[in-house]
N, C-alpha and C positions, 0 to 999 in steps of 0.2 A: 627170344634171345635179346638182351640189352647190348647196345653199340657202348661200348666205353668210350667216354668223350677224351680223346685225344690233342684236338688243336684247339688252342687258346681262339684264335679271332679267324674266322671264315672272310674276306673281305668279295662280296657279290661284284658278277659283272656282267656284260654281256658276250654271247658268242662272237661277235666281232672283234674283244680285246680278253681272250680267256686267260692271259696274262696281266690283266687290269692296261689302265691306259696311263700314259706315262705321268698325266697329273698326278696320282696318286702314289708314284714309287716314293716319295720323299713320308709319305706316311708309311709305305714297308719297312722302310730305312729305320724311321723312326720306333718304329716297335718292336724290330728285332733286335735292337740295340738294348733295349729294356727287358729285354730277355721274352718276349712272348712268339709263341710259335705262331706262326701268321700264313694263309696259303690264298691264295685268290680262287673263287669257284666260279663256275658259272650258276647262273642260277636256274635255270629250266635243267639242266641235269646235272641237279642234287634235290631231291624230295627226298618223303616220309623218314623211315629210320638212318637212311645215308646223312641226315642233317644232324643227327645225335651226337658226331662227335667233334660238332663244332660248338664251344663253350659258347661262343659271339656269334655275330652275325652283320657289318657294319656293309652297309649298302655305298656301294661307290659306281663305278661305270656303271649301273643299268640302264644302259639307253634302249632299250627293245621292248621295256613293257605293256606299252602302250598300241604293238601291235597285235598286240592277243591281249589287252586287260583283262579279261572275265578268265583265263590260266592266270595271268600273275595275280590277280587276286584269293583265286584259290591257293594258291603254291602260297600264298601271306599267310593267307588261315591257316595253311599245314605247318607251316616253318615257325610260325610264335611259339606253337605247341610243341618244339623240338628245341628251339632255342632262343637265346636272348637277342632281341633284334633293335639294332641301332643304327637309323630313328627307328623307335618303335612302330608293330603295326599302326598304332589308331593315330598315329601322325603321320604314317604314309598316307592313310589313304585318307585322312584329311586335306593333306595338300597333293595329294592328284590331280583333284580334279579343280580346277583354279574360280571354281564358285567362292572359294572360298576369300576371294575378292572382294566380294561381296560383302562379306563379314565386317571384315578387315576396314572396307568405306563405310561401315556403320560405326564402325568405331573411331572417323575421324582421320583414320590415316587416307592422303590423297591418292587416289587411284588414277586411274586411265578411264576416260567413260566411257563403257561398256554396255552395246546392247546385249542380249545372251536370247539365244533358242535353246532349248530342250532338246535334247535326242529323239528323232524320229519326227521331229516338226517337217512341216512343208518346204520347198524349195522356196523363200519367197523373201524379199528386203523387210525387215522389220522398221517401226516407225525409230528412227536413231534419235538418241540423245546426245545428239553432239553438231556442230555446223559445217565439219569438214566436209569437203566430195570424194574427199582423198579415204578410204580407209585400208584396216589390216584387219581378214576376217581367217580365223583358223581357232583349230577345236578345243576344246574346254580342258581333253585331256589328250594332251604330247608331249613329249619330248624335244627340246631344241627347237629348232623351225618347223618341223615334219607339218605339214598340211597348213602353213602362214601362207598365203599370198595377199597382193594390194591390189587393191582398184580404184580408179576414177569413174565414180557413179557419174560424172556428166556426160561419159559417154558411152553410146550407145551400147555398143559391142562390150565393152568392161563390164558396162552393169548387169546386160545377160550373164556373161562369166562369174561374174559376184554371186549371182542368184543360182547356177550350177553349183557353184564350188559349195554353197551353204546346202545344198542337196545333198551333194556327196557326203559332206562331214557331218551330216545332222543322222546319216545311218548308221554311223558309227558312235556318233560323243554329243555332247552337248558344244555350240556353235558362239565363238563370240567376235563381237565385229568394234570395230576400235578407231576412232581418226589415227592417220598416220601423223605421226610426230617429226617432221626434219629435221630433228636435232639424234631421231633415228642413225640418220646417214653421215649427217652434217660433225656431230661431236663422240655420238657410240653412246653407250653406258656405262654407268658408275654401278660397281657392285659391293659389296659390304659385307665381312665375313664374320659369325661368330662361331665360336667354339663355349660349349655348354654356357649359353647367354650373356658371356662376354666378349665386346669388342674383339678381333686379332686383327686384320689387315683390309683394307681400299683397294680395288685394282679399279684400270680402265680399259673398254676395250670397243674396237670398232666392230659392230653388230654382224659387218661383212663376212667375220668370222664364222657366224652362224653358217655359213654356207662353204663354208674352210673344211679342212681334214681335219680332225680334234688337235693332232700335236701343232699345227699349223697354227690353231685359233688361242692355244694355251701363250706359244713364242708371241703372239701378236699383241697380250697382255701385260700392261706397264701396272707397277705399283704404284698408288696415290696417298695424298695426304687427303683424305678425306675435310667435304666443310660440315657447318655446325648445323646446318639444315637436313646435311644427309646423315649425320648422328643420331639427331633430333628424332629422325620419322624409325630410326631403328629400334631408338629406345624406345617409341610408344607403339610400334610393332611386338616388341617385347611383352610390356606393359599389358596389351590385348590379347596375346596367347594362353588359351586355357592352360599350355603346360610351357616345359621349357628344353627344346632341342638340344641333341650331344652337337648339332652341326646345321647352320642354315645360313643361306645367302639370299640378300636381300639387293635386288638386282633395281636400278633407277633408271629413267628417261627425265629429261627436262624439258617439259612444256614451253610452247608458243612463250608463253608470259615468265621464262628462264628459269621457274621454281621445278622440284622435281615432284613426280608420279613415279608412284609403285609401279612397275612392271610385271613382276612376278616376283610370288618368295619362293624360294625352293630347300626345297629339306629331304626330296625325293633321293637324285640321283645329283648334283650339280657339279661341274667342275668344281673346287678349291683353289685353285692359281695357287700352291704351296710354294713352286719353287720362285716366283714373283717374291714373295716376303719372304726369306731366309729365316727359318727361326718358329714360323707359323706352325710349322707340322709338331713342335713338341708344344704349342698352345695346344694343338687338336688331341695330342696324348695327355699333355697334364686334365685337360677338362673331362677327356674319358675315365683316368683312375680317381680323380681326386670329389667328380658330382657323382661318383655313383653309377657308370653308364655299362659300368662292363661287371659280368657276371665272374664271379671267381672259380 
């Protein structure tokens, strides 16, 4: 029996917001306004032909995949084959897993330096490429903070801890360990929105957030004028993508010496700050009908 496709855009989430989370009502807003029928799902229950009658498929709140990745990636390979998925699969699971750092500093854009273990390595400090004592070591593939913590390798008890915590998350993910930056705590991050590879909107936010309630961390987000440096690294982020995203944010920290480092891209799941720039959620619809992102 074939599921007749009924609803224009499936908008995915997790069971902690199976209403979606309130960053993203300003994009419901937006597209029921344009006439398309829009439902929020969760995604662990909606599989195989229950997915058929979702024309779309546009990934928002999923913050819980990363506790079962080996299900959410199977549930990807069933859901492409049902429907049209944006980002697509082969850019989710591109940028899952944040090796993809790695890429990215081959191509010149400034990262964060980054020792990295393998999944399923030893408990044990790798030789670091960096001079701090201070670092941030958490797993290759998470969501938000989930499994971040800091340590002071100078001391004694930390550094055991250090060497635990890279136990634990090396049996789950690949492990990377990072200098801690104080301009972490000190200033927050700048993060950079596009919609299908053009510029939309700058927010700022203090990282403390991470550790916030999401509506908590959204309120706590100011919009900025972006500078020419942090343009700069977006467009040769751009520039270096084999393809080009309905939707990514390119999240910054500024080094010891005031320039900025990538932090993370994200094209997964990331908040938007919509309601921070008025205006931004019909960028994020014109770039979905107008590059091609949504299936008719």
């Amino acid at each position: 029996m074939v599921i007749q496709r009924e609803i224009d855009i499936g908008l995915l989430t997790a069971r902690a917001f199976p209403q979606l989370q309130s960053d993203y009502l300003p994009l419901v807003r937006e597209l029921k306004a344009r006439g398309y029928r829009a439902e929020p799902l969760v995604w662990q229950e909606h599989d195989g032909e229950a997915l058929e009658c979702f024309k779309n498929l546009i990934f928002c709140s999923v913050w819980d995949y990363q506790e079962d990745y080996a299900c959410f990636r199977r549930w990807l390979q069933e859901a492409m084959t049902r429907s049209n998925l944006v980002n697509s699969a082969s850019i989710i699971e591109w940028n899952i897993d944040k090796t993809y750092l790695k890429s990215l500093e081959s191509e010149g854009i400034p990262t964060i330096p980054t020792a990295w273990l393998d999944k399923g390595s030893p408990a044990c400090l790798p030789e670091l490429p960096l001079d701090s004592k201070n670092v941030v070591i958490k797993p290759s593939i998470g969501a938000g903070s989930q499994g971040m913590k800091r340590f002071n390798l100078e001391n004694d008890a930390e550094k055991a801890g250090a060497i635990e915590h890279i136990g634990t998350l090396a049996q789950k993910s690949g492990v990377m360990i990072q200098p801690y930056l104080p301009s972490a705590d000190k200033t927050g991050e700048h993060a950079l929105l596009y919609f299908g590879g053009r510029f939309s909107h700058a927010i700022h936010r203090p990282l403390a957030g991470h550790h916030a309630e999401p509506d908590e961390e959204v309120a706590r987000v100011t919009a900025i004028e972006p500078s020419v440096e942090a343009l700069s690294i977006g467009d040769k982020i751009l520039e270096a993508l084999p393809f080009r995203p309905a939707y990514m944010r390119v999240d910054l920290l500024q080094a010891d010496h005031g320039n900025y480092q990538l932090l993370e891209l994200e094209m997964v799941e990331p908040s938007l700050f919509l309601a921070a720039s008025p205006g931004s959620e019909r960028c994020y619809v014109d770039a979905l009908e107008n590059e091609g992102y949504l299936a008719g």
